[in-house]
C-alpha positions as CSV (number, residue, x, y, z in Angstrom):
1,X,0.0,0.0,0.0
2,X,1.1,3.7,-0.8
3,X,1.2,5.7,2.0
4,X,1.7,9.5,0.4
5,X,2.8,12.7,2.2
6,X,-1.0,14.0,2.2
7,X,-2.1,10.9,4.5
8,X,0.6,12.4,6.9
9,X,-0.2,15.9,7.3
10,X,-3.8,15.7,7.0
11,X,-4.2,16.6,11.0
12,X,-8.0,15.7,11.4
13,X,-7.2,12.5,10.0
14,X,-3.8,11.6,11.7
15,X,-3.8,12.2,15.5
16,X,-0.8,13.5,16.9
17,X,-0.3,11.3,19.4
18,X,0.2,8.6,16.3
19,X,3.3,10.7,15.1
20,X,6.7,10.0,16.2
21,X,7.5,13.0,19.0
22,X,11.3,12.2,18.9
23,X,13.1,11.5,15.2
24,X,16.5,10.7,15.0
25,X,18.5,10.5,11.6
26,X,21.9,9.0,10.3
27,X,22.3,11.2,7.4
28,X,24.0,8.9,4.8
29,X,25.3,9.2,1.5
30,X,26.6,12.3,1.1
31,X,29.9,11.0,-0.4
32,X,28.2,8.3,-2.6
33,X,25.8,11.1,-4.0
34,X,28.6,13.4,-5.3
35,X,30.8,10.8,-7.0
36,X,27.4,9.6,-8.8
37,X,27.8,13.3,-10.4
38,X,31.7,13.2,-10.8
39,X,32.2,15.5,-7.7
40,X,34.2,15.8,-4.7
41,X,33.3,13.9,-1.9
42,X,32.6,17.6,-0.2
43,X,30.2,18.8,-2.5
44,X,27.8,16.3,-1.1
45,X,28.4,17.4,2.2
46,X,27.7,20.8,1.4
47,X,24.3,19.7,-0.7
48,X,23.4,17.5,2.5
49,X,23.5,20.8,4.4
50,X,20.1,22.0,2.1
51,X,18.0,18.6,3.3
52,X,18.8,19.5,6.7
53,X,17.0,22.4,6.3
54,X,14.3,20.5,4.8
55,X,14.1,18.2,7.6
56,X,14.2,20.7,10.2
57,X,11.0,22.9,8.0
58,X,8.9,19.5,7.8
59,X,9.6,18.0,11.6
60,X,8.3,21.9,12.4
61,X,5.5,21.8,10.6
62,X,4.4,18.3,11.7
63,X,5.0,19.2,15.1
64,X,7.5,16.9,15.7
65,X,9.5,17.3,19.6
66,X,12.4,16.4,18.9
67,X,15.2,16.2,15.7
68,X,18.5,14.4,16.1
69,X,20.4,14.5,13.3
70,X,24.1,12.5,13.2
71,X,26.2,14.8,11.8
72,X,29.8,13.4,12.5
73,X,30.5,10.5,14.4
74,X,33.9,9.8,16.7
75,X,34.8,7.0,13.9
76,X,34.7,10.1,11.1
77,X,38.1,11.1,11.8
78,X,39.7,8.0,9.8
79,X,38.2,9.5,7.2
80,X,41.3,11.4,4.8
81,X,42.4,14.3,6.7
82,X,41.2,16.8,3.6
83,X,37.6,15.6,4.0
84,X,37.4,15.9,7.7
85,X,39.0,19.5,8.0
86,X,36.2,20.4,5.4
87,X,33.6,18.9,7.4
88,X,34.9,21.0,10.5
89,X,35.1,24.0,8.3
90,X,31.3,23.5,6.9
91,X,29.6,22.6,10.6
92,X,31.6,26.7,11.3
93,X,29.9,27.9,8.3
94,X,26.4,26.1,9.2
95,X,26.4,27.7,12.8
96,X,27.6,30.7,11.8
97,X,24.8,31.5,8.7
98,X,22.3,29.3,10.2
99,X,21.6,30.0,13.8
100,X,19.9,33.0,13.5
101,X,17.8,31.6,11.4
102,X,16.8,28.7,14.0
103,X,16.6,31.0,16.4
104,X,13.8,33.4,14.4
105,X,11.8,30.1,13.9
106,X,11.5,29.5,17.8
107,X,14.4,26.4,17.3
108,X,16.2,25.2,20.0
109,X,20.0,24.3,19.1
110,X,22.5,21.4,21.1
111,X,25.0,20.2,20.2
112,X,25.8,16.4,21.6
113,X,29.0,15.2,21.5
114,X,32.7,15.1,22.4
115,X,33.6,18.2,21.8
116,X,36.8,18.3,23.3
117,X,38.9,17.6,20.0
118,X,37.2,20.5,18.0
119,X,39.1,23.8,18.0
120,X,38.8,26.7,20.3
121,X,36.5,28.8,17.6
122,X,34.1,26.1,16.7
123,X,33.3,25.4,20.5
124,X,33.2,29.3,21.0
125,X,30.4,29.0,17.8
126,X,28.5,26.0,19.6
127,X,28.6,27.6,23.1
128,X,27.6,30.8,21.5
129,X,24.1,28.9,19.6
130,X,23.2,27.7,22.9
131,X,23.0,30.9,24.7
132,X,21.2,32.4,21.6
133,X,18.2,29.6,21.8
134,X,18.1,27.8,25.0
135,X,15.1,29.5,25.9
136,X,13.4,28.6,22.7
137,X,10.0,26.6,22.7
138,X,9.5,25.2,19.7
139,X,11.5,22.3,17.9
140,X,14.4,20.6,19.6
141,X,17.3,20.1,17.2
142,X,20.3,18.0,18.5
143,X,23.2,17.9,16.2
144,X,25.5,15.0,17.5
145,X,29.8,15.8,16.7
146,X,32.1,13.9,17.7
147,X,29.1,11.4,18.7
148,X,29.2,8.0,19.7
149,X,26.8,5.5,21.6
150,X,30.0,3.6,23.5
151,X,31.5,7.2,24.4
152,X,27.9,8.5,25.5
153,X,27.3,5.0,27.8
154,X,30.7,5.4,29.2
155,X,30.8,8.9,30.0
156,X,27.1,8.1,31.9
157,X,28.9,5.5,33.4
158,X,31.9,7.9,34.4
159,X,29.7,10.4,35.9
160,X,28.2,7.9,37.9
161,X,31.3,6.6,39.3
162,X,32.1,10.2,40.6
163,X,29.2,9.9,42.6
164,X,30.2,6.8,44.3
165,X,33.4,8.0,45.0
166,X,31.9,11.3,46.6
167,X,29.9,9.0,48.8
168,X,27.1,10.4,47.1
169,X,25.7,6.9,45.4
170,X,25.6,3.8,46.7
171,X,26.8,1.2,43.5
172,X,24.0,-1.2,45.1
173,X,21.6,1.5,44.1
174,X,22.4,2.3,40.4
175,X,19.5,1.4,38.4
176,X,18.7,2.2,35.0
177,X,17.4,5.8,35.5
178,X,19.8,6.6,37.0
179,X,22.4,5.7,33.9
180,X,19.8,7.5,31.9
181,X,20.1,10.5,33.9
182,X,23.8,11.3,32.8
183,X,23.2,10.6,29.3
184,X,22.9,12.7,26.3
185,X,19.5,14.5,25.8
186,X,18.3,13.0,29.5
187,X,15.8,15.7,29.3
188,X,14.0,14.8,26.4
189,X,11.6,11.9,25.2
190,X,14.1,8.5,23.6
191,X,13.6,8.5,20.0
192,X,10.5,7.0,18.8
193,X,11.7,6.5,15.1
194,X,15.8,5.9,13.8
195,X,15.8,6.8,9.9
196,X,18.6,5.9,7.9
197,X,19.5,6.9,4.5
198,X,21.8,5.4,1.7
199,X,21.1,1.8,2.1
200,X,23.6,0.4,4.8
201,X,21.2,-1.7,7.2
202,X,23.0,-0.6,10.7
203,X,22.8,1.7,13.6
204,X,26.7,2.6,13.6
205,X,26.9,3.3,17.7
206,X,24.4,6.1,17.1
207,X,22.7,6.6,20.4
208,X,22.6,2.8,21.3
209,X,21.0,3.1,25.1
210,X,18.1,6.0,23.8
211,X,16.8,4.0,20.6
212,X,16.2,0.8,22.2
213,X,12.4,0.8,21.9
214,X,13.0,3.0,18.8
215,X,11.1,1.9,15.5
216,X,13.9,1.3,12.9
217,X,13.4,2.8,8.6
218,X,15.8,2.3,6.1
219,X,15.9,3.7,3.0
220,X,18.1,3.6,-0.3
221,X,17.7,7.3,-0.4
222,X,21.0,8.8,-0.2
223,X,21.0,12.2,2.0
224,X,20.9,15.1,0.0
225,X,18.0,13.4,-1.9
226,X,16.0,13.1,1.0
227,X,12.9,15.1,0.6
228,X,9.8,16.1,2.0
229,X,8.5,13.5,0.6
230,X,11.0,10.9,1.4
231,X,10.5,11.8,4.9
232,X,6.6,11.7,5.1
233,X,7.0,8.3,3.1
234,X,9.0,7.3,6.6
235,X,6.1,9.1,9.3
236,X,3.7,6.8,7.4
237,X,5.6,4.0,7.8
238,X,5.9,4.9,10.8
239,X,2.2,5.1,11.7
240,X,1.7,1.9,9.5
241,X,3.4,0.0,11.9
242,X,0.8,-0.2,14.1
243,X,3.1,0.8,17.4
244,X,0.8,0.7,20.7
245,X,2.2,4.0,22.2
246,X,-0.5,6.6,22.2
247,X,-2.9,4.7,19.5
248,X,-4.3,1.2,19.2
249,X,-3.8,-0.8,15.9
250,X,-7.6,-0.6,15.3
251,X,-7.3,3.5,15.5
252,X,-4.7,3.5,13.0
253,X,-6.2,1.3,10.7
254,X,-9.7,3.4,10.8
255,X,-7.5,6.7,10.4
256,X,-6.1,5.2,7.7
257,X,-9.2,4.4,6.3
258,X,-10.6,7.3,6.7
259,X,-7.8,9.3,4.8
């Protein structure tokens, strides 16, 4: 069955307790698109950039919580040393042209990550876009940098251990919330759907501990590709799936019917 982009945003139709309230994304393909065109690995970085934008507009309008978007993970600095330095430089240009513009449309900005290895100017940028939207009220976009699911387990796990030694925490107490506490984005919902696009079938240690209740949507799409409509085709399939948080499989099935 086709499940098109009107079947998602028709609001009387679609409750929004269906739709996801959390998405998280591993933006892939970026590299594989350009070289389809005969370009540098880089110009699909920077044409990635423009379906960022897209994602962030349609999550908005949908009413979507929360947006994670994978943006470089700690394994991307094997990558050739040309590539990565024109990563760093494009994530300073994206902050620098772009926040402002988040922060007119009511967007909240973190950044989630290691960011010890990036340079003095880029974490002056990120600390900068914080204090510019943390008091914002609409979307939540996390950009993970320097990201990994191990790192972000074991730095929970670090905090935790400076509690015990503080006498703070007893070790016999440590239960899952409290692990969950010290991680990444503790203050918002877990991510109720993990898109991936370019084709690989794998989560690549992208917040393991938050999506494990996540639904899971793969798509051949490569990155800067993904649309509007390749991202309602994924809230559909989403709603299709007939999860039992917030409707029953009989409600989705009449909304869907209905449409």
């Amino acid at each position: 069955m086709e499940y098109s982009i009107f079947m998602v945003l028709n609001a009387d139709k679609i409750s929004q307790q269906c739709l996801p309230k959390h998405v998280a994304i591993i933006m892939d393909g970026n590299g594989r698109w350009a070289q389809a065109k005969n370009k540098p690995r880089v110009y699909g970085h920077k044409k990635g950039v423009d379906a960022v934008r897209q994602s962030v507009q349609f999550c908005a309008k949908l009413g979507v919580q929360s947006l994670t978007l994978f943006a470089f993970s700690s394994e991307n600095w094997r990558r050739p040393d040309d590539e990565v330095s024109t990563l760093m430089e494009l994530f300073l240009f994206v902050l620098s042209k772009e926040v402002k513009k988040l922060h007119k449309n009511n967007v909240k900005l973190t950044i989630i990550g290691d960011l010890s290895r990036f340079s003095d100017t880029l974490r002056k940028k990120v600390d900068a876009a914080h204090q510019l939207t943390v008091d914002n009220t609409g979307l939540q976009l996390n950009i993970a940098a320097n990201y990994g699911g191990r790192w972000d387990i074991a730095n929970a796990a670090k905090q935790l251990g400076k509690q015990v030694a503080a006498g703070e925490l007893d070790p016999n107490d440590i239960t899952e919330e409290h692990l969950a506490s010290q991680m990444s984005m503790q203050d918002q919902v877990e991510p109720d759907l993990l898109i991936r696009t370019g084709g690989d079938l794998r989560i690549s240690n992208f917040l393991l501990w938050q999506v494990a209740y996540a639904e899971l949507y793969f798509t051949d799409t490569l990155w800067p590709d993904f649309n509007e409509a390749a991202f309602a085709d994924a809230i559909a399939c989403y709603v299709a799936r007939e999860r039992r948080f917030g409707c029953t499989g009989e409600q989705i099935k009449q909304l869907l019917a209905e449409t």
